[in-house]
C-alpha positions, 0 to 999 in steps of 0.5 A, spaced: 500 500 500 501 507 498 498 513 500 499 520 495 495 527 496 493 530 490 491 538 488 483 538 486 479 544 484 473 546 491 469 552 489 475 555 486 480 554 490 486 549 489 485 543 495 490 536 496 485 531 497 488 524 500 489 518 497 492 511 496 494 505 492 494 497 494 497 493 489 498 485 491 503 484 486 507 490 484 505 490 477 498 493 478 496 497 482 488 500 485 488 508 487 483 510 492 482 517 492 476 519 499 476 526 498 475 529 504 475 536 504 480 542 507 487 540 505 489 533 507 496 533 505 498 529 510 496 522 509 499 515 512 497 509 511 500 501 514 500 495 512 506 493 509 505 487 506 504 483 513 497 481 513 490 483 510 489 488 515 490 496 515 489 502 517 489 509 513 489 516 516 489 523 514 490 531 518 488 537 514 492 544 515 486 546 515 480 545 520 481 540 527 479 533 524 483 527 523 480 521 518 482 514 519 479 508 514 480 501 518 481 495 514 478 488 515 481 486 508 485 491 504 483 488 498 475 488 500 472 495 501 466 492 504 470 490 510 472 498 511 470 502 516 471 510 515 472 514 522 472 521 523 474 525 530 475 533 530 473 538 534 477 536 540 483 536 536 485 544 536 492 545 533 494 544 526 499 538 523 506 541 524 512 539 520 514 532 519 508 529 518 504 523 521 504 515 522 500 510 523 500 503 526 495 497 525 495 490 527 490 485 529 493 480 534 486 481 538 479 482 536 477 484 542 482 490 543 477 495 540 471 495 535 472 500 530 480 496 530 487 496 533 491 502 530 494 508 534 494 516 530 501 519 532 503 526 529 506 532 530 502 537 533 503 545 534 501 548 541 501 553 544 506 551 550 508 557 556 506 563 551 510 560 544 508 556 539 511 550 538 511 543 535 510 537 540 509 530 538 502 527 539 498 520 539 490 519 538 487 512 538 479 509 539 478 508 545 473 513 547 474 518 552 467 520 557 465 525 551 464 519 546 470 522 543 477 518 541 483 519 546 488 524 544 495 524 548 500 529 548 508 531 549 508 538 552 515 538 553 517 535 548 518 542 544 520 543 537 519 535 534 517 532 528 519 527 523 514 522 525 514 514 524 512 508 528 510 501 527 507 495 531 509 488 533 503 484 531 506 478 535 507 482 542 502 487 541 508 493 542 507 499 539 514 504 537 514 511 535 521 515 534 520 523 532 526 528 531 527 532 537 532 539 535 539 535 533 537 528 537 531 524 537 526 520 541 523 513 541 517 510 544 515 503 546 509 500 550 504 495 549 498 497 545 493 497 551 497 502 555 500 505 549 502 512 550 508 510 555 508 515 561 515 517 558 520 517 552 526 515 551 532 520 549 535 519 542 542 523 543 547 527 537 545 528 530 538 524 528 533 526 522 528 521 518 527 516 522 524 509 520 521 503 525 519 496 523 518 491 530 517 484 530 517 477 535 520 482 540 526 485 536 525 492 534 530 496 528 529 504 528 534 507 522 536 514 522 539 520 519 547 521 523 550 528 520 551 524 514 551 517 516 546 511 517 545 508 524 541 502 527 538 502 534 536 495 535 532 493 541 531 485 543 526 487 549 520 491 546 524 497 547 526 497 553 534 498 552 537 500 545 544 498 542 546 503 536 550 500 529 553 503 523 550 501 517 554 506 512 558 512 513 553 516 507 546 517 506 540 520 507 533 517 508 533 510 510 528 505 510 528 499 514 524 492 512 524 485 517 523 479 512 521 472 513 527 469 515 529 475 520 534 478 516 534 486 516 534 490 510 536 497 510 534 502 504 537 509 503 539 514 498 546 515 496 548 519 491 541 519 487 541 511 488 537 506 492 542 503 495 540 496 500 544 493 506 543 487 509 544 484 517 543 477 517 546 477 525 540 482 528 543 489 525 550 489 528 554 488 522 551 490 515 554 489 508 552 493 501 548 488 497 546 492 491 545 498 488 537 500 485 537 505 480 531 510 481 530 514 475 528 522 476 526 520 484 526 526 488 529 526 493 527 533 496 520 531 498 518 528 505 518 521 503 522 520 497 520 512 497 518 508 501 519 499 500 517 493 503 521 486 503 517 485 494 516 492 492 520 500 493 515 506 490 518 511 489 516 519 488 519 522 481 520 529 478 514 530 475 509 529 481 508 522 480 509 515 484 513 510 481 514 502 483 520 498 482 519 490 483 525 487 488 523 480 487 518 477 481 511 475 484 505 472 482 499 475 483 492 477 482 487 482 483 479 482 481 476 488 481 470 489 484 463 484 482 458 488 478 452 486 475 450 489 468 444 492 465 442 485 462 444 482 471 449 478 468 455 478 474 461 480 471 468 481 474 474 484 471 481 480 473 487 482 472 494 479 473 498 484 478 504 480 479 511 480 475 510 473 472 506 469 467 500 466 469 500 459 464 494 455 467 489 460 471 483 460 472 478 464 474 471 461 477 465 464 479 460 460 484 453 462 486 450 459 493 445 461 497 446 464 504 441 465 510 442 472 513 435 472 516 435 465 518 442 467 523 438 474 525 431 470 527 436 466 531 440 461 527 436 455 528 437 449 522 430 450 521 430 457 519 437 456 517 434 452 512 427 456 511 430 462 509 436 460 505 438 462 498 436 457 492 440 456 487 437 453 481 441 454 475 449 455 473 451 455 480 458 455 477 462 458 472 470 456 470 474 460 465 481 458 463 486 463 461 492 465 461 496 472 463 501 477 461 503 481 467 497 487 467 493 484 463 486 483 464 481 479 462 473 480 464 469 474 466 461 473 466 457 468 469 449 468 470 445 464 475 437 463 477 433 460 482 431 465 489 433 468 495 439 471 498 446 470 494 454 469 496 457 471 489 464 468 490 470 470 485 477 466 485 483 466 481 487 460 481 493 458 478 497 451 479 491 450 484 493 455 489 488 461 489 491 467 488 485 472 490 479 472 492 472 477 493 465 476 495 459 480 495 452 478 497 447 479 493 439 477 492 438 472 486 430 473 483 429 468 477 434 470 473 436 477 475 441 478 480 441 485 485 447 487 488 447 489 495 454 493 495 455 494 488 463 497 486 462 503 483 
């Protein structure tokens, strides 16, 4: 996932709407733009790749309001739900932007899901204005509103990142402080922690990523890349040089715990591995980025697949690490005749030789589970799928190449319409939606638009 603000006309006057792209594969990409009004130019989102959640958010230089869209499902939009908090947050966004954390490791943390807002806040703190680090989560407070946090001594911060330990259920920020910088660490529960952890010497644009406990924050030194690492959830840091030169640094964990480090280095991406839990790094390649801007505030950003960029020309660009086999469906619509038709698209690097997309319709009994979910009413109220209950078509893809599928059903009665991609019998996507079927028509009760 990416996220990008974009300049749009409102009521003549030039405005950045927020918004971002979700690819499942690197090749192919979605844009979803929300449109919330007042100048949204400070958009973050979190996913990273490391599960089907996540959570995007946004903070307007002007107005007192924070946006945030919690995903059940990245790739389902039924599954997102849009939250609005404002008028207790007075201050407007300073600089060095926002982030957000996300994860899931419990349903019961709070309903509306499990993420924490941390930003850089101006106050006005003993008669000057200054710029303090601050946090907004969902539990709410005894106005019904969410529940903000603040640093007040904190003054002159910015640059903000985070990131959650989905396995510990820790949450870390670190923010640029003056010349130095601050880290903070706690479980999400009692997150944000009664007190920071100072970050001393040069430090600027930080990157963060926890996992299994082990936490790495890169950052900025004069003109070097350091890494502090922490082994307890942040309780004690060790810091690492991970090169003498560079700017910009991300941070990504893989699958077998090696660390990699991305920075720029004389207009290139370079990447750095640690293979011994970030104290000794070795250069593995240098990625070239034509035309990436590297005055912008975020010049890339980079999961352990794909890096995206942002070029000269106001755009964001993707560049694959590794090959990948992918998929994505496009949403589920029905067509003037109630034909059901999904468009799919190969998203992956790969050639899809033996895919197949499939179509099934099978009745469901929503009213049978709400008059008390008996085998009887389940039975009484369920869907009848008399006819063409299934649909295969074969195919084969290029990367970014689409194919449209159709299918029709008949019978009566509430409907799950399940779409699926499969090569070489693994599924590659999946999308539901759920409809009503009356004869031959099919209604749509959350169409795509």
């Amino acid at each position: 996932m990416e996220r990008f603000s974009h300049e749009t006309m409102q009521f003549g006057e030039p405005e950045l709407d927020p918004g971002f792209a979700i690819s499942t594969g690197g090749a192919e990409w979605q844009t979803f733009s929300k449109g919330w009004a007042g100048n949204q130019e400070h958009v973050t989102i979190d996913n990273r790749g490391y599960s089907a959640h996540g959570a995007f958010a946004s903070f307007g230089n002007q107005g007192s309001n924070v946006y945030v869209i919690v995903m059940g499902d990245i790739m389902e939009s039924t599954t997102w739900e849009s939250i609005h908090w404002g008028e207790w947050i007075l201050h407007n966004v300073g600089k060095g932007g926002t982030a957000l954390v996300s994860g899931y490791p419990q349903e019961t943390v709070w309903s509306e899901g499990h993420w924490i807002f941390g930003m850089i806040t101006d106050v006005d703190y003993e008669g000057y204005k200054t710029q303090v680090p601050a946090f907004f989560w969902p539990k709410t407070d005894a106005y019904g509103s969410g529940t903000v946090s603040w640093y007040p001594g904190l003054t002159n911060a910015g640059q903000i990142t985070g990131c959650v330990d989905t396995v510990t259920s820790y949450a870390h920020f670190a923010c640029k402080r003056g010349t130095g910088g601050y880290s903070f660490s706690d479980p999400v529960e009692t997150f944000p922690p009664s007190s920071a952890t100072s970050i001393s010497g040069q430090f600027a644009h930080p990157d963060i990523i926890a996992h299994n406990s082990k936490a790495y924050l890169v950052y900025e030194y004069g003109d070097a890349i350091r890494c502090r690492r922490s082994l307890n959830n942040g309780a004690s840091w060790q810091t690492y040089i991970v090169d003498s030169s560079g700017m910009q640094p991300k941070v990504v964990i893989n699958e077998d715990e090696t660390i990699v480090c991305y920075y720029i280095r004389d207009g290139e991406i370079i990447e750095s591995i640690s293979e011994d839990f970030g104290v000794t790094w070795s250069e593995v390649r240098t990625l070239a980025v034509p035309s990436i801007d590297v005055t912008t505030e975020t010049p890339f950003d980079v999961t352990s697949d794909a890096l995206v960029y942002a070029t000269l020309d106001g755009g964001l660009k993707s560049l694959l690490l590794k090959e990948t086999k992918s998929a994505m469906i496009h949403g589920i619509t029905v067509d003037k005749n109630k034909v059901i038709t999904t468009l799919v698209t190969n998203a992956g690097s790969t050639y899809l030789h033996n895919a197949q997309v499939r179509i099934f319709v099978e009745g469901v009994s929503p009213l049978g589970q709400y008059f008390g979910g008996g085998p009887l009413l389940i039975a009484l109220f369920k869907g009848r799928v008399l006819g063409a209950a299934e649909t295969i078509e074969n195919m084969s893809l290029s990367p970014k190449e689409n194919f449209e599928v159709t299918a029709t059903a008949f019978g009566l009665g509430h409907v799950l319409i399940t779409v699926q991609v499969i090569d070489d019998e693994e599924i590659l996507a999946e999308k539901q939606e759920d409809g009503f079927l009356f004869g031959g028509r099919v209604l749509l009760f959350h169409e795509e638009e």
